[in-house]
C-alpha positions as CSV (number, residue, x, y, z in Angstrom):
1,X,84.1,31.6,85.9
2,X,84.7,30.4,89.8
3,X,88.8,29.7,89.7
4,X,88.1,26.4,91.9
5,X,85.5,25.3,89.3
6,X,88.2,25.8,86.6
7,X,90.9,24.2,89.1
8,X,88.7,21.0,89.7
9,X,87.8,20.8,85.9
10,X,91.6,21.2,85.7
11,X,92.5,18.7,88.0
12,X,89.9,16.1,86.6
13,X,91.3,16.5,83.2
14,X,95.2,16.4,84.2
15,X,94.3,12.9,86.1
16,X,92.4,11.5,83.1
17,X,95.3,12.1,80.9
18,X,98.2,12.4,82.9
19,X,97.2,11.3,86.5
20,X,99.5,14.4,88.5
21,X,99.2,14.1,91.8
22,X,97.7,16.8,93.1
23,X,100.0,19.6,91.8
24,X,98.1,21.5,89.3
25,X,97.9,24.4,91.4
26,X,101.6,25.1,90.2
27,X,100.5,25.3,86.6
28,X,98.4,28.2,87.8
29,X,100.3,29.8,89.9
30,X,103.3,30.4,87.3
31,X,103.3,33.2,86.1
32,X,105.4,32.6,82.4
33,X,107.8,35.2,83.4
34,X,110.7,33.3,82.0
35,X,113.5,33.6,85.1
36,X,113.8,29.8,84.7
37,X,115.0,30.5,81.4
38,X,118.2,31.8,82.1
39,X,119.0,29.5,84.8
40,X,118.0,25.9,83.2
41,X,121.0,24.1,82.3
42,X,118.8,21.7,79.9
43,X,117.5,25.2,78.1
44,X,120.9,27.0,78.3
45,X,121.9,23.9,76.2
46,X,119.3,23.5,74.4
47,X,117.4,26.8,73.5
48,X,114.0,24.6,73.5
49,X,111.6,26.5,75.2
50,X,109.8,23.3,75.5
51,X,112.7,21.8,77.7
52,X,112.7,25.1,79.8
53,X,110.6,24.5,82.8
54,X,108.2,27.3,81.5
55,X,107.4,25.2,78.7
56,X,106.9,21.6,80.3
57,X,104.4,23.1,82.8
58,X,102.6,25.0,79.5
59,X,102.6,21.6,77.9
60,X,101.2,19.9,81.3
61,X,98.8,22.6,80.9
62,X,97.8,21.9,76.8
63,X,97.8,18.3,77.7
64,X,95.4,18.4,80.7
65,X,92.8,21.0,78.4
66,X,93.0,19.0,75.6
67,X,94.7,21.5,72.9
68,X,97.3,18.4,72.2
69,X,97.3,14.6,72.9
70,X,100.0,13.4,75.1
71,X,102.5,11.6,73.1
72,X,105.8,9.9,73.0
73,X,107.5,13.3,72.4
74,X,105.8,14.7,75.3
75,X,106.6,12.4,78.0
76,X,110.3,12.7,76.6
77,X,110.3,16.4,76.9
78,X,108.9,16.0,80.4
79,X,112.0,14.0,81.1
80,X,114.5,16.3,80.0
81,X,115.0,18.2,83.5
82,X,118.1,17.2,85.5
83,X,115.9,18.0,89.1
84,X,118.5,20.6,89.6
85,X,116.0,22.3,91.2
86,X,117.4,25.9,89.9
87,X,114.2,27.0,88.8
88,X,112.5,26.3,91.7
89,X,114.9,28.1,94.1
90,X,114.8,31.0,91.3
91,X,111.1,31.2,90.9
92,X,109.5,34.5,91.4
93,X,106.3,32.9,92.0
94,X,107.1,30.3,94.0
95,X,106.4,27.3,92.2
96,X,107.9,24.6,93.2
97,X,108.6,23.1,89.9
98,X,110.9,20.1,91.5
99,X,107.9,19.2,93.3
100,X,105.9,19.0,89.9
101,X,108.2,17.0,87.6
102,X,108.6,14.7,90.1
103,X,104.9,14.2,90.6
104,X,104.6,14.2,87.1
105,X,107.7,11.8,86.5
106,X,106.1,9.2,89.3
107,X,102.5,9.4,87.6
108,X,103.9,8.6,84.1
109,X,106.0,5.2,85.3
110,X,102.6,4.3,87.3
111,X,100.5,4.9,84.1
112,X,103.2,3.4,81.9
113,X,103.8,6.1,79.9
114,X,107.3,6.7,80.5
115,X,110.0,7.1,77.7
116,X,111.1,3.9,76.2
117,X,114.8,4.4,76.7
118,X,114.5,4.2,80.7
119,X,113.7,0.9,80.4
120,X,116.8,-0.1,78.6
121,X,118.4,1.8,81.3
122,X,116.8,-0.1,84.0
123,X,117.7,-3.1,81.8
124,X,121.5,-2.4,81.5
125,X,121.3,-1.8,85.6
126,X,119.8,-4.7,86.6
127,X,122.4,-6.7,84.0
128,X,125.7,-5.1,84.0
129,X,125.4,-2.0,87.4
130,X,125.6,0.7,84.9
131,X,124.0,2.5,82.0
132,X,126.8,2.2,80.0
133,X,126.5,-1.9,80.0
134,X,130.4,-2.0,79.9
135,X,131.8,-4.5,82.1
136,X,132.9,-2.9,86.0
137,X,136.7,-4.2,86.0
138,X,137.1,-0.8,84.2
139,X,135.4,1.1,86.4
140,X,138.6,2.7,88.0
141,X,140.1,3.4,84.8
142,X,139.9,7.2,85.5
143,X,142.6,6.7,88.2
144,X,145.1,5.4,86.2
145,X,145.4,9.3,84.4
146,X,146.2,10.3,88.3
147,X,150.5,9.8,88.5
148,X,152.3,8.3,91.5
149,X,148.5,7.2,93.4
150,X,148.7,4.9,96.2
151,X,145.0,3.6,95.8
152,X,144.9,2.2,99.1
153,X,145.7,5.7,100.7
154,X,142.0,6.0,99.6
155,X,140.1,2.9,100.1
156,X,139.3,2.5,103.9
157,X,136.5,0.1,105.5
158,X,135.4,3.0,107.4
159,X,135.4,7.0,106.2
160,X,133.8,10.3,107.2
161,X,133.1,11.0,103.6
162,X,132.6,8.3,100.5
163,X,132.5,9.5,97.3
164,X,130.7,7.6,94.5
165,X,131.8,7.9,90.9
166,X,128.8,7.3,88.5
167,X,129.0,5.4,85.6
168,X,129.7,8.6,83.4
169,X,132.1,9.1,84.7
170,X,134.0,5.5,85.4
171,X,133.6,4.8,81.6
172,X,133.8,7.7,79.6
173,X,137.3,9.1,79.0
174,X,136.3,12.3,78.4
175,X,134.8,12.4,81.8
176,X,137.4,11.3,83.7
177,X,138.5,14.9,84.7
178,X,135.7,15.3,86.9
179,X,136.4,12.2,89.7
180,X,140.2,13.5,89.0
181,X,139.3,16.9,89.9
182,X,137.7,15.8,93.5
């Protein structure tokens, strides 16, 4: 069979049920050889193939031919990358996976099949300014662990460098280490 007959068939079918944006050529051009294994943080926690890079692009694959419907469970696995972009720097094929996902992240929110649970985060944004919906005067609670701090020896109107503390880790004691560490 011609490759760019199977490509456009390929392409046609990955549109109709997942509308990627002209990236399919990535699904053929990796080769399954698993170095993105080793080096995804979501698989090295995980051990699910199917939240390994390998395995989103071979369900992008069994979606777009048919072999399984696209589901809930589907679109959440294809939301479990952090965009690290490991596996793309690591790739022996040169796929650029980042590129992918993220065509394949923007094509789900424009075809409204996005996870559920990102629009409660959206929702606790828009309300509160953070995922955790807790309220923001206890968003510098993690300095407060740091002894003798003169605060304003950090807060300037005008810096070289700013750092931003998320809202993982302004709210979650167990995360406080990390703004500590900086």
């Amino acid at each position: 069979m011609d490759k760019s007959i199977e490509k456009t068939g390929i392409r046609d079918r990955i549109k109709d049920r997942l509308q990627i944006s002209d990236r399919d050529d990535d699904l053929f051009a990796c080769s399954r050889c698993g170095t993105c294994l080793s080096i995804c943080p979501v698989y090295r926690q995980t051990l699910d193939e199917g939240c390994a890079p390998r395995g989103k692009l071979s369900l992008i694959e069994a979606v777009a031919n048919g072999k399984i419907p696209f589901t809930e469970k589907v679109s959440q696995r294809l939301y479990t990358c952090t965009m690290c972009n490991y596996c793309t720097k690591e790739c022996p094929s040169g796929v650029k996976v980042d590129e992918l996902f993220r065509a394949v992240r923007s094509d789900l929110v424009d075809s409204k099949k996005y996870p559920e649970i990102l629009d409660l985060l959206k929702e606790r944004i828009d309300k509160a300014y953070n995922v955790t919906f807790d309220t923001n005067q206890g968003r510098l609670d993690w300095l407060k662990q740091i002894p003798d701090i003169d605060i304003d020896e950090y807060v300037k109107d005008t810096a070289e460098v700013v750092y931003f503390v998320g809202c993982v880790s302004s709210f979650s004691p167990r995360s406080f280490a990390i703004p500590r560490a900086i």
